[in-house]
C-alpha positions, 0 to 999 in steps of 0.5 A: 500500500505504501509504495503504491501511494508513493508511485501515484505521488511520484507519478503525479509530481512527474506529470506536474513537471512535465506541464511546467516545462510544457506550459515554458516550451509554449510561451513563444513571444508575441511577434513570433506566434504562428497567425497562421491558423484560426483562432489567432490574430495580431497582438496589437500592443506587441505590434504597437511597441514594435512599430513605436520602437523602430519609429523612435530610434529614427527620430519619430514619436511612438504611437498610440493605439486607436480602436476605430482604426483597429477597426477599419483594420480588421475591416480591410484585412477580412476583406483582402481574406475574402478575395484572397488578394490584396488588390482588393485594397486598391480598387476604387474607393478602397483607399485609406482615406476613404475607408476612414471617410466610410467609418466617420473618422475625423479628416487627417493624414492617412497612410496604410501598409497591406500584406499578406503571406507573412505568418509572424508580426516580425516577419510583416514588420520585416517586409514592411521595413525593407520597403521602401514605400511601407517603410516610408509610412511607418515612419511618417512624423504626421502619424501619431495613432494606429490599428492593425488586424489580420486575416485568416484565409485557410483556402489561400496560398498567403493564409494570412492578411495584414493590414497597418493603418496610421493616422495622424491629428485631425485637420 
């Protein structure tokens, strides 16, 4: 009796360690969790801190999150989903602006960074920073406030869709 008791007691303590290394192996950062699946989407703060950092090593002030533009974000990202490309967001009346417009978002400055295919925060980051023209609009001094979303889109080659919209004060 008393070894059985102490083989369930060993036994248990095993399994408690093994779930703490388990809980440890599953702790991977924000900006490098795997999108690509359902069930998971951009962290926002993570993203935001990212971006700010890169801005304010170039001189520029760090941004702020913004809900509504989250919004127009998530928008836009389910969109590209849908269709499975990203010229979707550049059909007529599809510009950022005009997508703020849409949602009554004050007028302002505007920029937006889509993509799809990358499946961490980092490596859509990355790309955006090694472009010229998305890199641009990261760095904007005009911009002060941000939303970004993704999109899973498990019958497409690129799974998931990006979309940064950065906007600056009202006008």
């Amino acid at each position: 009796m008393f070894f059985r008791a102490r083989r369930l007691a060993l036994a248990m303590g095993a399994l408690l360690l093994l779930a703490g290394c388990a809980e440890q192996v599953s702790d991977t950062p924000p900006f490098y969790i795997d999108l690509g699946r359902s069930g998971v989407s951009v962290d926002e703060a993570s993203a935001r801190t990212m971006i700010s950092t890169y801005r304010e090593k170039h001189g520029v002030s760090a941004l702020t999150l913004d809900p509504a533009l989250t919004k127009v974000a998530q928008e836009q990202a389910r969109e590209m989903a849908a269709a499975q490309s990203v010229d979707v967001s550049l059909a007529k009346g599809k510009a950022a602006r005009q997508r703020l417009d849409a949602a009554g978002y004050p007028k302002g400055p505007v920029v937006a960074n889509v993509s799809a295919g990358y499946r961490r925060l980092a490596e859509a980051f990355s790309g955006w920073r090694d472009s010229p023209q998305h890199n641009a609009n990261m760095l904007d001094k005009r911009m002060t406030r941000m939303g970004i979303a993704t999109a899973y889109a498990p019958g497409s080659k690129y799974k998931v869709f990006w979309s940064l919209v950065l906007a600056g004060p009202e006008e």
